[in-house]
VOGU-3710 file (C-alpha; in Angstrom, 3 decimals, decimal comma):
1> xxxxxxxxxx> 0,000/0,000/0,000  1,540/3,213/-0,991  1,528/6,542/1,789  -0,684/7,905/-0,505  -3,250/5,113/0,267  -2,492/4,699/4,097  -2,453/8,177/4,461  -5,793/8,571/3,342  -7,050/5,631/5,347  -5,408/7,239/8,572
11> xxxxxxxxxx> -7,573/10,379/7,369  -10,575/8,435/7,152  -10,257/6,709/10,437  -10,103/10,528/12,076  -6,130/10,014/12,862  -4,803/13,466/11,101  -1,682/13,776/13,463  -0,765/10,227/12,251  -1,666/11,053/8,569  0,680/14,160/8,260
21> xxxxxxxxxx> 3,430/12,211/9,610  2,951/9,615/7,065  2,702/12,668/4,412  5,704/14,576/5,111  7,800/11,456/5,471  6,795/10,247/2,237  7,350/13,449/0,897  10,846/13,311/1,954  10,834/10,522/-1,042  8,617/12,056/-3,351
31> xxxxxxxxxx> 8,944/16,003/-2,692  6,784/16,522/-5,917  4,522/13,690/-5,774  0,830/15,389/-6,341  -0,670/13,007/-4,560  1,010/13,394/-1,505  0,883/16,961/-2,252  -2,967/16,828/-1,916  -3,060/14,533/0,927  -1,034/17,001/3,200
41> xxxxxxxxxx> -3,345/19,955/1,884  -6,723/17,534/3,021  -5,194/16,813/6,040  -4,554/20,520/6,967  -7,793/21,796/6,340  -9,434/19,385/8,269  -7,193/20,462/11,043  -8,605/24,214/10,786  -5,693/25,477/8,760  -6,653/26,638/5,422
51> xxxxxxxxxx> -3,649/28,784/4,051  -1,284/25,508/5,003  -4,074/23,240/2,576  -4,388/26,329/0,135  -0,234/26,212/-0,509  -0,651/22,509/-0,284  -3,257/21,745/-3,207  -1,693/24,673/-5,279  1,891/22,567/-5,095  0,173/19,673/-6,164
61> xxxxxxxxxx> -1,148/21,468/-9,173  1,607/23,263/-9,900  3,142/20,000/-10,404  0,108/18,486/-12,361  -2,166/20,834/-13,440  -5,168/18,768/-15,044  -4,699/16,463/-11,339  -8,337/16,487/-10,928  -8,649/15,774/-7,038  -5,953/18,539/-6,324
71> xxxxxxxxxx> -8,485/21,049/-7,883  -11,902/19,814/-6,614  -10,296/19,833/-2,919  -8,869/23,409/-3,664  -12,198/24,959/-5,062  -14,281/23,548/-2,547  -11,567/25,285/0,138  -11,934/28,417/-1,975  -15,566/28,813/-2,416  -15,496/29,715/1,586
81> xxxxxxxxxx> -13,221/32,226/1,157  -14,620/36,121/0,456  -13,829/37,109/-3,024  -12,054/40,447/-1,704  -9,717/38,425/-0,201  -9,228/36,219/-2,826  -8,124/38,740/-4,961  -5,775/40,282/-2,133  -4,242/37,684/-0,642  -1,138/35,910/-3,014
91> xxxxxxxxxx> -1,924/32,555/-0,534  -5,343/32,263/-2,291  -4,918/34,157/-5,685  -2,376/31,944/-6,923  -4,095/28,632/-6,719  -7,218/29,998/-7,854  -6,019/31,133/-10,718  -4,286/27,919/-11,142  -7,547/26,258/-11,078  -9,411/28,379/-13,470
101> xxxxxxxxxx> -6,872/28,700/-15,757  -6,452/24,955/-15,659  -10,416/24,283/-16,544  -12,256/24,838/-19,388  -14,511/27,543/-18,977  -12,607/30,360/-18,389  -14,668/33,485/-18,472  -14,553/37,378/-18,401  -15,206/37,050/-14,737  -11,844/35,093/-14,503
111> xxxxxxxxxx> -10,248/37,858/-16,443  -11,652/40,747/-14,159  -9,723/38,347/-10,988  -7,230/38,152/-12,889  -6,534/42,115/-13,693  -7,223/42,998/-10,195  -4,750/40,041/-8,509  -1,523/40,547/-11,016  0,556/42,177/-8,663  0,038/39,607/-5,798
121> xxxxxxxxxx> 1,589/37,336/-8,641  5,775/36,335/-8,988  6,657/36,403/-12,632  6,973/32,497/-12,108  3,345/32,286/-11,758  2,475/34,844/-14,712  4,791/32,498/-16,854  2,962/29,270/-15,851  -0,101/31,376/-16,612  0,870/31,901/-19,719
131> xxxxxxxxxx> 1,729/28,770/-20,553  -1,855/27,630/-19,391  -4,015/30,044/-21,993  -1,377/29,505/-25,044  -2,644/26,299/-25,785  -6,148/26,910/-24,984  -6,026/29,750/-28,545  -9,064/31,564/-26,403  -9,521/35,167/-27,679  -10,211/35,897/-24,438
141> xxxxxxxxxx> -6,562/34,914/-23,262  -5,148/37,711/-26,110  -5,695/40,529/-22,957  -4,633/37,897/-20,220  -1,425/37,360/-22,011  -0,787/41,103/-22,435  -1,227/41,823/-18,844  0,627/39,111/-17,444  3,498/40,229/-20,188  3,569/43,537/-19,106
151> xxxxxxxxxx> 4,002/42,973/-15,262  7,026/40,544/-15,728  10,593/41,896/-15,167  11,884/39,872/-17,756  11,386/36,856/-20,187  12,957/33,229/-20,822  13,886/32,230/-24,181  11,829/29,647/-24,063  8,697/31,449/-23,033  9,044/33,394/-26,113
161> xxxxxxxxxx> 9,915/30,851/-28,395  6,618/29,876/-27,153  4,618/33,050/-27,840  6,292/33,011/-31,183  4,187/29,923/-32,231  1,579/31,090/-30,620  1,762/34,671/-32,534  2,284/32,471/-35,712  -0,609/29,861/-35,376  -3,464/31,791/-34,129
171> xxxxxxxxxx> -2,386/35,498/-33,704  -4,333/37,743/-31,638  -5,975/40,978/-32,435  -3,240/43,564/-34,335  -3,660/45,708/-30,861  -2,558/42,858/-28,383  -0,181/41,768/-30,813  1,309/45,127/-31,065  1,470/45,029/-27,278  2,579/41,848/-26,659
181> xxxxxxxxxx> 5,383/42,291/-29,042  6,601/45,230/-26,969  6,791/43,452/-23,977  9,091/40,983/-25,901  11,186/43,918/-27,549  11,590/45,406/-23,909  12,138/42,190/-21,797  13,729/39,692/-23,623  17,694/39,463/-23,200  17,792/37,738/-26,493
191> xxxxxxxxxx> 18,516/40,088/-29,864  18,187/37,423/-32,044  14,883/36,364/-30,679  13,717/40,210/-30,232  14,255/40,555/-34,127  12,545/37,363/-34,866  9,735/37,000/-32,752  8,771/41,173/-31,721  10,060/42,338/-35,341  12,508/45,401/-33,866
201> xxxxxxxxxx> 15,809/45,945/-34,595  18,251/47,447/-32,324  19,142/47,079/-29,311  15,972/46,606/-27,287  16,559/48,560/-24,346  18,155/51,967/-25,034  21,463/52,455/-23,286  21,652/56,247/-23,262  18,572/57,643/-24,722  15,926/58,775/-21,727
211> xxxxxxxxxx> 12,671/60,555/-22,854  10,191/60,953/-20,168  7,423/62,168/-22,567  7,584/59,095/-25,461  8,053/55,275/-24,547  11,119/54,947/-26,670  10,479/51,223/-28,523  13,340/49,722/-31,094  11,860/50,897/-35,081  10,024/47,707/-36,059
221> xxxxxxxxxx> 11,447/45,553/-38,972  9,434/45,676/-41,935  10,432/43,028/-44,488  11,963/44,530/-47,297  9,449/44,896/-50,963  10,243/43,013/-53,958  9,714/44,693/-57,639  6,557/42,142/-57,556  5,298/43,568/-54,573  1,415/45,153/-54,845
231> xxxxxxxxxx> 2,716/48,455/-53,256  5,436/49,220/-55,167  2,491/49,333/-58,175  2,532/52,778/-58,222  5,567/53,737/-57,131  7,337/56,242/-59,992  10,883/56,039/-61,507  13,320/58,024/-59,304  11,576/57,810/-56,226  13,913/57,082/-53,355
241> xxxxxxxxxx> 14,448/53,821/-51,887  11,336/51,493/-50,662  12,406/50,542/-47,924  9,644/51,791/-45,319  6,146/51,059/-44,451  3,355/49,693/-46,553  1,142/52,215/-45,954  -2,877/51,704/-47,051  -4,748/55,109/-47,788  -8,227/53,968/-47,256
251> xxxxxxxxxx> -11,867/55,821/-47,246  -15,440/55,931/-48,124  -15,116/58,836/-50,737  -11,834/60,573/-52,602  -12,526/63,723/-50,353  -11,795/66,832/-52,578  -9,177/64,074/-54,605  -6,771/64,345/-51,301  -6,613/60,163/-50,481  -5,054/59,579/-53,704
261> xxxxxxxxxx> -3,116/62,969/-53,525  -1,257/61,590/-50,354  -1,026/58,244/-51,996  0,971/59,534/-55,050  3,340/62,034/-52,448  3,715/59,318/-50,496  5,272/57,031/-53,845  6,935/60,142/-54,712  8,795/61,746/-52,460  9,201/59,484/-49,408
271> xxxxxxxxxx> 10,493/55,659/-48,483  6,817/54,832/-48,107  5,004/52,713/-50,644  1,457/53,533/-50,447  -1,978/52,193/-52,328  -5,132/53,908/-52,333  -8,745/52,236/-51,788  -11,938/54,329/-52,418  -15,091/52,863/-51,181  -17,405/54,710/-53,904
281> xxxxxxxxxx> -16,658/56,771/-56,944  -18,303/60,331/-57,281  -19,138/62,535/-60,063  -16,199/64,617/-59,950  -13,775/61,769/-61,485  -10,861/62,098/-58,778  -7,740/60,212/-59,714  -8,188/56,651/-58,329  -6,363/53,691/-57,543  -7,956/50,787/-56,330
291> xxxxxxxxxx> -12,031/51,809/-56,873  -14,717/49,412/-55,840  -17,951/50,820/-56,499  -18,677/53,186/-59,862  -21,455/55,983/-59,738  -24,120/53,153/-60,795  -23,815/51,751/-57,496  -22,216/48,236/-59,436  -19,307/46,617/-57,383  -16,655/45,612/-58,396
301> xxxxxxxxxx> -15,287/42,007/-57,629  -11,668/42,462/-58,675  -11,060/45,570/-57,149  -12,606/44,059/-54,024  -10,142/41,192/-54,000  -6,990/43,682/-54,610  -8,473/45,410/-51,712  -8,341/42,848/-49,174  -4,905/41,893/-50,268  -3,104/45,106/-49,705
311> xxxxxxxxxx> -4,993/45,187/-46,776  -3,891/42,075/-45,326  -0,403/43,075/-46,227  -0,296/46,610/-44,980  2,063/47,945/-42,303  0,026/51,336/-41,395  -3,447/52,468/-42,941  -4,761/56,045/-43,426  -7,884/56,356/-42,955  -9,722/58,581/-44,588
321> xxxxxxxxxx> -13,382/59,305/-41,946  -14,262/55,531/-41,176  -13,023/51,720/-41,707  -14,998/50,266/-44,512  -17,150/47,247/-44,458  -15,489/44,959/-46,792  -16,367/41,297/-47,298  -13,956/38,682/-45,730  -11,944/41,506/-43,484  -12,307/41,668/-39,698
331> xxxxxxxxxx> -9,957/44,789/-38,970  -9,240/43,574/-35,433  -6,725/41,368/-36,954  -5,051/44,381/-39,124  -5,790/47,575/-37,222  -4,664/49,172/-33,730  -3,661/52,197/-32,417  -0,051/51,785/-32,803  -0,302/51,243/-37,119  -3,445/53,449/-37,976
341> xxxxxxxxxx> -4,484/57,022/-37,959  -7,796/58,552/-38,918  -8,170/62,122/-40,660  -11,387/64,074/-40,632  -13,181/66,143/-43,158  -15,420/69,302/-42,269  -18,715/67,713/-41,946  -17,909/64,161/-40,857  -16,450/66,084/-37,589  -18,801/68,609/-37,334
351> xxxxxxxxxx> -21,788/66,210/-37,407  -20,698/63,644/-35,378  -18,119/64,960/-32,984  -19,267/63,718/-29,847  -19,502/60,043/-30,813  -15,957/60,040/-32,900  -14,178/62,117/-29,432  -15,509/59,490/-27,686  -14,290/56,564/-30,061  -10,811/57,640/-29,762
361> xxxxxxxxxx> -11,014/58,404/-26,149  -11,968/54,230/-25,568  -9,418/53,195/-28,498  -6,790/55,208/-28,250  -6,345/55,694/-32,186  -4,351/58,944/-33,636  -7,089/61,672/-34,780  -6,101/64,181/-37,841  -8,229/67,108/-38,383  -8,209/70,515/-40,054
371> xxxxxxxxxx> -7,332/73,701/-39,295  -10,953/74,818/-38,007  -11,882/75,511/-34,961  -15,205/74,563/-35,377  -13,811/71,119/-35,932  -10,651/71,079/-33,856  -12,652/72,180/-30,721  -14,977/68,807/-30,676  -12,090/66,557/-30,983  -9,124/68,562/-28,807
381> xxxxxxxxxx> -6,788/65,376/-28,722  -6,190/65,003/-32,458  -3,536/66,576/-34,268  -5,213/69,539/-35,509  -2,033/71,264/-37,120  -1,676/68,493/-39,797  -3,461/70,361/-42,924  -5,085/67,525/-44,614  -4,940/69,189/-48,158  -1,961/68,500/-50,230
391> xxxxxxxxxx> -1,110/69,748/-53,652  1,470/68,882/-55,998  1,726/72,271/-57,287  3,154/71,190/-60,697  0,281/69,434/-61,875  -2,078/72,204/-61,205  -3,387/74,425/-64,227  -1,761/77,800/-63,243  -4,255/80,807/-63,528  -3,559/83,261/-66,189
401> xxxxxxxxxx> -4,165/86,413/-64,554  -4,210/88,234/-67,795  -5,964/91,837/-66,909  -6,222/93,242/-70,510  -9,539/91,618/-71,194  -12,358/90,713/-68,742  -11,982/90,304/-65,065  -13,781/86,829/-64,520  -15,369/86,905/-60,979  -16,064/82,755/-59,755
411> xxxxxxxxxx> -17,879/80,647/-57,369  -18,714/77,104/-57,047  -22,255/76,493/-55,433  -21,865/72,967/-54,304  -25,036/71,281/-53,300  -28,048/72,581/-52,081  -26,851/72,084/-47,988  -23,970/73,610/-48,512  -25,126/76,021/-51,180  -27,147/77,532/-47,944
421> xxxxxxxxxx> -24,025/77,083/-45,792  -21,823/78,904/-47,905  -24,041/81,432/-48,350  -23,918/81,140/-52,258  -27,304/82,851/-53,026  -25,564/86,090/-51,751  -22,138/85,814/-53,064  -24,065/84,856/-56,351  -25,722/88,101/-55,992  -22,360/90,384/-55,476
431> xxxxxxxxxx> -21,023/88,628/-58,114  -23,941/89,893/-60,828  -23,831/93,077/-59,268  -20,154/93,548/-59,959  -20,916/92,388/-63,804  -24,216/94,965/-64,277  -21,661/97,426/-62,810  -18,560/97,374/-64,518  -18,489/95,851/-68,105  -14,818/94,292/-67,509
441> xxxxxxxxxx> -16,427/91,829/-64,874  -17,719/88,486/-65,866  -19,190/86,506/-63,075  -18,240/82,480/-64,098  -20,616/80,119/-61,565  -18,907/76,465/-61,370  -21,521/73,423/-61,385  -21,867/70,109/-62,657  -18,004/69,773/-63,443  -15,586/67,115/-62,742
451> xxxxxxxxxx> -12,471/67,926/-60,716  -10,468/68,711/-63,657  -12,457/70,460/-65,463  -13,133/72,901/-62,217  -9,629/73,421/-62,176  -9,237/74,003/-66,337  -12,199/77,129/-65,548  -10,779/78,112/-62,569  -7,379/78,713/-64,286  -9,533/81,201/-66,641
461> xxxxxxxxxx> -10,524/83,497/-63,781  -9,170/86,000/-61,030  -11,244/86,335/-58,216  -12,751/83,297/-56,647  -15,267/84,007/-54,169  -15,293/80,648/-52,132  -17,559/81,068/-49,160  -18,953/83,194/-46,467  -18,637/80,351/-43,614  -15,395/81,089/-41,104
471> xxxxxxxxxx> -13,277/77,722/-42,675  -10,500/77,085/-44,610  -10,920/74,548/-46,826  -9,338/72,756/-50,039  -11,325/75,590/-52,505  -9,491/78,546/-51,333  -6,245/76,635/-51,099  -6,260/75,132/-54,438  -7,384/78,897/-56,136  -4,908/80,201/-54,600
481> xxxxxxxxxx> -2,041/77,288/-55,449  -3,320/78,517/-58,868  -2,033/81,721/-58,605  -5,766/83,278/-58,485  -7,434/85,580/-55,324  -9,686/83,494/-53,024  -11,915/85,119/-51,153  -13,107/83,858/-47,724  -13,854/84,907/-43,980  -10,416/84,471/-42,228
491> xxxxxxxxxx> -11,612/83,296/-38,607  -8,715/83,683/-35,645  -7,942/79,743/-35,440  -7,219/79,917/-38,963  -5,069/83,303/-38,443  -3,112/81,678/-35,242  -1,631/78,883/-38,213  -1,266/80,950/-40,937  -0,485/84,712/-39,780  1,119/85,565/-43,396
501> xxxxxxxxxx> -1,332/84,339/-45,848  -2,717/86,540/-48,621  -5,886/84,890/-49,210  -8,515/87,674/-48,852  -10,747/88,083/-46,068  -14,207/89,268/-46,603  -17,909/88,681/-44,273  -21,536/88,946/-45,878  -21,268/92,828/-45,033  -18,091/93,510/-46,615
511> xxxxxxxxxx> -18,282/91,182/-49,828  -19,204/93,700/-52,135  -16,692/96,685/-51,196  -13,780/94,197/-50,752  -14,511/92,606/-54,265  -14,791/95,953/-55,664  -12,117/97,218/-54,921  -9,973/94,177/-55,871  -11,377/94,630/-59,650  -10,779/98,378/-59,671
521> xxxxxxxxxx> -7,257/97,358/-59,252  -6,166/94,948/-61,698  -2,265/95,545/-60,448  -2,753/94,791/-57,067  -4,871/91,844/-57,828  -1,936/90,031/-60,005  0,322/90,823/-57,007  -2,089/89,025/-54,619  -2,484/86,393/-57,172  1,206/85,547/-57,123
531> xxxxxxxxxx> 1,464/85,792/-53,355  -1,093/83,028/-53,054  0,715/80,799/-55,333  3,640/81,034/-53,693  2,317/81,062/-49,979  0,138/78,095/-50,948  3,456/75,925/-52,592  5,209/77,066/-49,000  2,587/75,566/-46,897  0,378/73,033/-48,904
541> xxxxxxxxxx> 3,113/71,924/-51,793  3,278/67,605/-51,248  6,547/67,673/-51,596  6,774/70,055/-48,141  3,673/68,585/-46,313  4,148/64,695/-46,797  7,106/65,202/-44,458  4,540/66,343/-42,129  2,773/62,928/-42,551  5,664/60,932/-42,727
551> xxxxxxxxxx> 7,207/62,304/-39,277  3,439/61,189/-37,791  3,320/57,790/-38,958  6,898/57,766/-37,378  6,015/58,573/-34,518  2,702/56,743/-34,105  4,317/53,062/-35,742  7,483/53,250/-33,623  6,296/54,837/-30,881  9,547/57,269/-31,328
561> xxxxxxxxxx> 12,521/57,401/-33,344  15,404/59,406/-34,338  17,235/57,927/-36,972  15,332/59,476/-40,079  16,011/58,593/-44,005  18,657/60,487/-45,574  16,302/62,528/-47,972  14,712/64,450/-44,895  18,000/64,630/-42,558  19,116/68,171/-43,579
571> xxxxxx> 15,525/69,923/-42,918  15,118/67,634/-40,052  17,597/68,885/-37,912  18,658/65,183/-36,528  19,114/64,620/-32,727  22,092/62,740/-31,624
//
């Protein structure tokens, strides 16, 4: 009969001072015999002594962790126990997560324990955590793991060798993934397995560098593109070297033609490779890359397929307003804070500010708006001072200016909301007033046209009268890229970013006079005219404001860095 056996019959026959001594001596034998383990912990609780059984049936399971008698004995023991002190107490904590992890029906409940009794917990018993929910390839156990990650010191090589299969098999979502591979990068002693397993490069634990504002993280590796790869499609002939992020410019609409505008800078003038995929096609023909639904409403199935591949194999995504619904993508598995920024448009913002603030207050994703206040105000966090409209300047019909015939006075109307907003009836009127008045003027109103065509009429003029609403958007910017005047209301936001610019200002009252006065001096309006060109290719040129973009993805992918591609290191000003 083994001690095992006879100790249990001593327990059954009431002699407990008889059974432990037949426990600890065989234990002598058999220090991590689980049976003997749980025959010690039985014996001290019937003796009154519940933390000596709670450290007994937990060393029996941390031994054999599916030993089924271990854990009945130990949850029965721990359903008396208060759940405060559960959490509180290591003696308790331990075991009963040992138990829970160890079963099948781990819950959010278990999670909630979990959270609140990590730092009762050695980095021992996070690891044989760990190893518990690995196996189980729960999506619940994608937070678990994070947590217990981030609360270890450090990591063993084989732990992470580990989580590399794990990461490999059945990834988690791109946001635990991102932070799971941190922890690696930042507590694993092993380079090679750092680069392998948490993609940096680098040393991962910076030896001199200390910045108390940033959480300074290794750059990420980023595997290097092949001519064959789908984002080097429309990269052009003398860009410089591809050897940065895959970067997916992604959106419902073309907004004013500026997805596919950042797409091309991107290709152009940066190490980026970048693709562009449009939702739904509008009437004003925007240059397009990958488009899945024409004007008709018809889809289409190839585009739709090209789309999901770039998307699966995209480092960092722009998006343009809102993620896209898009057959066979779940964009927990390809988006997170750490590889994704969203940029925001006049109306989206202005219409729904209170529910997007709050969606980035829960998620933590990188906001982009405009330089409005009646925009940046509703979402304060975002990064207001990145102007989302970028021109390349020399592809833009340049305006003529010639005064010797008529003076051609324009507007566009838009639709019939923002007709009202921009108060178009009344610049429509100032505009036929100036014409009845003076037989130079011709008033020239802009409907129905497609993008290029706008910009072949606008070329033709000299005045463009763009709105009476306090905003600076892409219409007064691209007039005055042109070389023409825009006029506009200048509101103080707009005057705090841009203190020297030449575009006009003008309010409902003023319209007329300020108008006038422009056409009574055709000089003065050619000087304007050539201010705004060159004021406009100074701030809004994509050459000058992709840097902008590419410092942010920087910063938002790699959480910081400093060592910055040669083609940007004499503006940039590098710290060393």
């Amino acid at each position: 009969m083994s001690n095992a056996t006879l100790g249990e019959t001593l327990i059954a026959e009431g002699k407990l001072e008889q059974a432990a001594d037949y426990f600890l001596h065989a234990l002598e034998k058999e220090p991590n015999d689980p049976e003997i383990l749980n025959g010690l912990g039985v014996v001290a609780f019937k003796q009154g002594k519940p933390e000596a059984a709670v450290s007994c049936f937990g060393q029996a399971l941390a031994v054999d962790p599916s030993y089924e008698d271990a854990a009945a004995n130990l949850c029965a023991l721990l359903g008396t126990v208060p759940q405060e002190q559960l959490q509180a107490n290591p003696l308790y904590a331990w075991p009963y997560l040992l138990v829970r992890a160890s079963s099948e029906d781990w819950s959010e409940q278990d999670s909630a324990f979990l959270a609140n009794a990590m730092a009762t917990l050695t980095d021992l018993q996070r690891e044989m955590l760990i190893r518990l929910f690995i196996p189980t390839r729960l999506s619940i156990h994608d937070r678990d793991i994070s947590l217990a990650l981030e609360r270890m010191a450090s990591l063993s090589d084989p732990l992470v060798s580990e989580l590399a299969e794990w990461l490999s098999d059945s990834p988690p979502s791109r946001f635990y993934r991102d932070r799971i591979e941190d922890s690696i990068c930042l507590k694993c002693d092993n380079d090679s397995l750092v680069r392998t397993v948490a993609h940096r490069e680098g040393k991962h634990r910076p030896d001199s560098q200390t910045l108390p504002v940033f959480q300074f993280l290794p750059r990420r590796l980023n595997e290097p593109a092949a001519s064959t790869d789908p984002f080097m499609k429309l990269v052009p002939k003398g860009a410089p070297t591809k050897d940065g992020l895959r970067i997916l410019v992604i959106a419902d609409f073309n907004i004013a033609g500026q997805l596919t505008g950042l797409m091309r800078a991107l290709n152009k003038y940066t190490n980026h490779m970048a693709r562009c995929v449009i939702l739904q096609d509008d009437y004003l023909a925007y240059d397009r890359d990958v488009l899945i639904t024409d004007q008709d409403g018809k889809v289409s199935s190839v585009a739709q397929s090209e789309a999901v591949d770039l998307i699966k194999r995209a480092d960092f995504f722009h998006v343009g307003r809102q993620l896209l619904e898009i057959p066979g993508i779940d964009w927990n598995r390809y988006v997170s804070p750490r590889n994704a920024v969203f940029q925001y448009y006049g109306s989206e913002l202005r219409n729904n500010g209170p529910a997007l603030a709050k969606f980035h207050a829960q998620t933590g994703f990188t906001a982009l708006t405009a330089c409005d206040y009646t925009m940046y105000r509703l979402l304060p966090n975002s990064f207001y001072h990145m102007q989302p409209y970028i021109l390349d300047m020399d592809e833009l019909p340049k305006a003529r200016m010639d005064t010797s015939g008529k003076l051609r006075v324009c507007h566009a109307p838009s639709g019939q909301n923002y007709r009202n907003i921009k108060r178009s009836d009344l610049i429509l009127d100032v505009m036929h007033r100036l014409a009845r008045e003076n037989k130079k003027v011709e008033s020239v109103e802009i409907a129905g046209l497609s993008n290029g065509e706008c910009l072949s009429l606008k070329a033709s003029c000299h005045l463009h009268i763009v709105s009476l609403l306090f905003t600076f958007g892409l219409n007064a910017i691209e007039s005055a890229a042109q070389g023409l005047v825009p006029i506009t209301p200048l509101d103080n936001f707009t005057m705090l970013l841009y203190p020297d610019t030449p575009v006009v200002h003008a309010t409902p009252s003023t319209l007329y006079e300020v108008s006038r006065k422009l056409i009574a001096d055709p000089k003065r309006l050619k000087d304007i005219g050539a201010q705004c060109r060159d004021w406009a290719r100074r701030e809004f040129d994509a050459k000058t404001l992709v840097q902008k973009y590419w410092y942010l993805y920087d910063l938002v992918y790699h959480g910081f860095s400093l060592d910055y591609p040669d083609q940007f290191s004499s503006r940039a000003g590098r710290i060393s």
